[in-house]
C-alpha positions, 0 to 999 in steps of 0.5 A: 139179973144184970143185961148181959153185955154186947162184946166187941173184938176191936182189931187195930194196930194203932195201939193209941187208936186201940186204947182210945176205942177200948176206954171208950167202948167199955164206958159205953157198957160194952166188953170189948177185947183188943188184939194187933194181928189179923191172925189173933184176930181169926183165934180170938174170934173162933175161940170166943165169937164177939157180937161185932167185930172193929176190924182195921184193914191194914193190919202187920201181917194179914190184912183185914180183907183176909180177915173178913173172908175167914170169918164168914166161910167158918160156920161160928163166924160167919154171921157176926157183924164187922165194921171196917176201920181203914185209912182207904177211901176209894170207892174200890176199896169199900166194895172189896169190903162190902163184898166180903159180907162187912156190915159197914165200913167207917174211914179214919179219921173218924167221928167216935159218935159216929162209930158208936151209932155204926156198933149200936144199929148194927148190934140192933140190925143182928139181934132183931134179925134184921126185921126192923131197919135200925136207922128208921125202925121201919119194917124190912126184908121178911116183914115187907115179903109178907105183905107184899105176899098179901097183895098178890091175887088180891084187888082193891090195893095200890103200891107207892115206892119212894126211891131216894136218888144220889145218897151214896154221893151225899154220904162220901160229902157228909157222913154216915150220920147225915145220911141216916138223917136224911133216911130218917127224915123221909121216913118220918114224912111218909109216916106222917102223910099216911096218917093223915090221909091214909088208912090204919090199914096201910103199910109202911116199910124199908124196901131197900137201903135207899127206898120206902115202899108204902101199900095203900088204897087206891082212893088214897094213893094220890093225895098221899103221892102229891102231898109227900112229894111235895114235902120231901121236894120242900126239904131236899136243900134243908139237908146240906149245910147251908154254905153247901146249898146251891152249889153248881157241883153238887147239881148232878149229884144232889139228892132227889127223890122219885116216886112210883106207883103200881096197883091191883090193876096192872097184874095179875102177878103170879108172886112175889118176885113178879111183883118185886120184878114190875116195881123194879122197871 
């Protein structure tokens, strides 16, 4: 029996832009439609859902916000993944579009290789229901709850939460795909630091889009804490282009990473959100 293939709806004005994401989707083995309005657009969607929507902002008639915000208050919509395509770049901009439910937003002139990673992880992130992170395959949100749910009224634990500071910075410099890199990178090295000095026992996963969440024992938790944090501060330089490496403007915004613990011994928590709620301080 043939894979079923991944159809994606790309609305977008620009009818060479249009053309060139068609042919390169469909050689990627993806069906794909095309449309120009924001209005064909809301038809074609409630007709037929895609499973991702390439939606350009600046569109003949309505815009793509207004595209976006139909499409998640209608029940057949509302759970389909949208990646904005746009000229706008401010900051403003793009928490309009993250606001309105947009799984990602990709500024023109863009990279094709790395739209199609921004299709292949969010497709990913849909139909694994967002159990696994796409970009480092680490457990998240429902399976990360269950284990911090095992920890609570339980001793003998130890929690480390690794948050990498002033990626969005490094990601307006570089790009979506240089900051996977650096997420992936990270997650490599913590994964790499439980094997050695942890226990098969232990958890790793995605605590949120810029943290790493490890639960160990106590007897590991220092070796683990010193020794990642010693690789990570090691390799920090190493992810900006070399001409880019000690910049005097890049300073207050270069990437960092912190490292927290908590244990057993600083509850009782009565829950989850109370544990979340001590890791958050």
């Amino acid at each position: 029996m043939a894979e079923t293939k991944s159809t994606l709806l790309i609305v977008e004005d620009d009818l060479d832009v249009a053309d060139m994401l068609n042919a390169y989707f469909r050689v990627q083995g993806y069906e794909v439609q095309t449309v120009n309005w924001g209005e064909d657009a809301v038809r074609a969607c409630n007709a037929n859902p895609p499973d991702l929507v390439i939606l350009d902002i600046r569109l003949p008639d309505i815009d793509g916000y207004e595209v976006a915000h139909r499409l998640r208050t209608n029940r057949r919509t509302k759970d389909v993944p949208i990646i904005f395509l746009t000229e706008k770049r401010s900051r403003s901009d793009r928490l309009q579009g993250l606001e309105l439910g947009a799984d990602d937003y990709i500024t023109k002139p863009f990279d094709v290789q790395e739209l199609r990673l921004r299709v292949r992880n969010a497709l990913r992130r849909s139909s694994e229901g967002a159990l696994n992170n796409p970009v480092t395959n680490l457990p998240e949100g429902a399976l990360v709850e269950e284990r911090l749910a095992e920890c609570v009224g339980r001793d003998g634990w130890q929690i480390l939460l690794v948050s990498v500071d002033n990626l969005g910075s490094f990601r307006e410099d570089y790009g979506f795909v240089a900051s996977d890199d650096v997420l992936r990178a990270i997650s490599l090295m913590i994964n790499n630091a439980v094997r050695e000095v942890g226990s098969t026992s232990d958890f790793v996963g995605q605590y949120s889009p810029t943290e790493f969440i490890v639960v160990t024992t106590p007897a590991s938790i220092s070796e683990l804490t010193e020794r990642l944090g010693q690789r990570i501060e090691q390799s920090l330089d190493y992810f900006y282009p070399l001409k880019d490496r000690g910049r005097l403007d890049l300073q207050n915004k270069k990437l960092a990473v912190r490292m927290a613990q908590v244990a057993a011994s600083d509850g009782p928590f009565a829950d989850v959100a109370a544990l979340k709620a001590y890791l958050a301080r």
